[in-house]
N, C-alpha and C positions, 0 to 999 in steps of 0.2 A: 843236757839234762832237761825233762820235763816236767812239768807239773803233774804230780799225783794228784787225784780227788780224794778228800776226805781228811788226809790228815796235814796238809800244807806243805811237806817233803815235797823236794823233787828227786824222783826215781827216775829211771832210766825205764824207755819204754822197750824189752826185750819182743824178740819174736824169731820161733824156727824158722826154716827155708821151710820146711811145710805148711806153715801160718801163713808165711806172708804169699808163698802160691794159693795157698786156698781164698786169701784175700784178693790177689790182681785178678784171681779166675773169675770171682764174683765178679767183681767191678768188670771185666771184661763181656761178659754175660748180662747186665744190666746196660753197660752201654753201648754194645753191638749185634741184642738181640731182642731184650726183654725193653730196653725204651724205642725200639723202629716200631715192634708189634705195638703195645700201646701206643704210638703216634699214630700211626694209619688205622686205628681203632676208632681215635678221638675225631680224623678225618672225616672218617666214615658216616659216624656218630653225626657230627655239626652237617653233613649236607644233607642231612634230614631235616633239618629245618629247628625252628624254634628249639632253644638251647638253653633256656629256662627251664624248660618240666620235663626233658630228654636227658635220663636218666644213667643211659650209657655215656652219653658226653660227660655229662656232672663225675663221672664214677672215672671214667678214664682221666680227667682233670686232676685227678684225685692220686688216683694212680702214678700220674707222672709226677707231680709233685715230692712223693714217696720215692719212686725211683732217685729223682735229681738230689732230694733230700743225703741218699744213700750213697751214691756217687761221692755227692761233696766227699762226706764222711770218708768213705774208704779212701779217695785222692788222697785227702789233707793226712790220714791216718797211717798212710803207707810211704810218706815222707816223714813222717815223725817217730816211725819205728826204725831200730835196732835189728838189723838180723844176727844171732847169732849162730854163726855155721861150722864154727872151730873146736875142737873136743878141748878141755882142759887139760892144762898140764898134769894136775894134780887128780886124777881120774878115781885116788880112794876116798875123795871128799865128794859130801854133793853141791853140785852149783846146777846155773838154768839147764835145762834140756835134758837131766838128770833122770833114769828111771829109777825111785825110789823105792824101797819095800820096806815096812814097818808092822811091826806087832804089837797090838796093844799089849794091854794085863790080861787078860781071857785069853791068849794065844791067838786070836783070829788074824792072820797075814791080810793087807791090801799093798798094793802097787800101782803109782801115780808116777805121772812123769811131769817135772816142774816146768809150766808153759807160760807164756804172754796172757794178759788180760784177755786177749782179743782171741786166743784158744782157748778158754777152757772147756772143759767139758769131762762132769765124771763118770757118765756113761763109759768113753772111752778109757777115764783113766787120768784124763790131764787134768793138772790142779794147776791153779793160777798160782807165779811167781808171790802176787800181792797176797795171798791166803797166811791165814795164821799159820795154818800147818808148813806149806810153803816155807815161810820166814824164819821158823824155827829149825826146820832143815835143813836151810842153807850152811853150808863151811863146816856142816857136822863129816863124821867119821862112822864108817860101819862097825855095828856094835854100840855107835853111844847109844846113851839115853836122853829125851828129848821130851822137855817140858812144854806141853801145849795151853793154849788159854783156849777154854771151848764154852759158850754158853753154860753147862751143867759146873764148868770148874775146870781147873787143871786137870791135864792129862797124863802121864806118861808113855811112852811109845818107845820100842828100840828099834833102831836102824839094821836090817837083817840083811838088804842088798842094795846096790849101788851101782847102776849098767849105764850105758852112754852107748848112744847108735836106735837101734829099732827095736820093738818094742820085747821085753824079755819072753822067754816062754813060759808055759805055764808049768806049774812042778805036778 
C-alpha cells in the first residue's frame, strides 16, 4: 500500500493496462526521443559561444531539466502502481475499471469509467478512483441509490449501468 495525499490513508495505487502503456509510451518518448533532440539542441546552442546571454542554451537547460524531472516521476511512478488487468468476479457490482452510468434527479444520464489517479480525464469520461463520486460508487449495485458529497450538498444519483471491457456505446 501507498501513501495517498491529502487524507493520510494509505490506498492502493490502481492503474489500467491502458494507463500504465500510455505512461511507459510517454516515458519512452521522452527518453529516446524528446531528451537526444534537446541534448544536441543544447550542443549546438553552447558552441556558439558565451552561455550566459545565449538564450537557446539557457531555454534548452531548462528544457532538460523538465524532461529528467518527468522521467524521474513516471520511472518511480510506474514501479509504485498496481495494474489492474482482471475483470471482477462479481461483474453486477461496480469496482476499478468499471464503466459506470448514473442519473441524477433531472434524469440527465453521464457515464464515467473508474480510473487511476494518473488517468483521469472527464473529456474522455474517466473519473478517478480517489473522486468523491468514484468512492461512493464503489461496491454499489445497478439500481442503487448513491449518496454524493458535492460542493453545493449532497447528491443523489442512481446507478443505471455497469459494463467492464471498452467503452460502452452510446444509446
Amino acid at each position: 500500500m501507498n501513501q495517498a495525499s491529502g487524507n493520510g490513508g494509505a490506498r492502493p495505487r490502481y492503474i489500467t493496462p491502458e494507463g500504465e502503456q500510455a505512461l511507459r509510451k510517454e516515458l519512452q518518448y521522452l527518453w529516446k526521443e524528446k531528451r537526444p533532440q534537446v541534448t544536441q539542441a543544447v550542443r549546438e546552442a553552447a558552441a556558439l559561444g558565451d552561455r550566459s546571454e545565449n538564450a537557446e542554451y539557457i531555454y534548452g537547460k531548462k528544457q532538460l531539466r523538465e524532461i529528467d524531472r518527468r522521467v524521474r516521476f513516471l520511472s518511480k511512478r510506474l514501479e509504485e502502481v498496481t495494474v489492474v488487468d482482471r475483470l471482477p468476479e462479481q461483474r453486477d457490482k461496480v469496482f476499478f475499471g468499471a464503466w459506470v452510468t448514473i442519473e441524477d434527479e433531472d434524469g440527465k444520464e453521464q457515464t464515467f469509467r473508474l480510473v487511476g489517479a494518473d488517468e483521469f480525464d472527464l473529456d474522455k469520461g474517466y473519473l478517478s478512483i480517489n473522486s468523491p463520486m468514484a468512492r461512493a460508487l464503489i461496491g454499489k449495485h445497478l439500481d442503487d441509490e448513491v449518496s454524493v458529497r458535492t460542493p453545493e450538498g449532497f447528491k443523489s444519483v442512481f446507478i443505471t449501468g455497469i459494463h467492464y471491457g471498452s467503452a460502452p456505446e452510446d444509446k
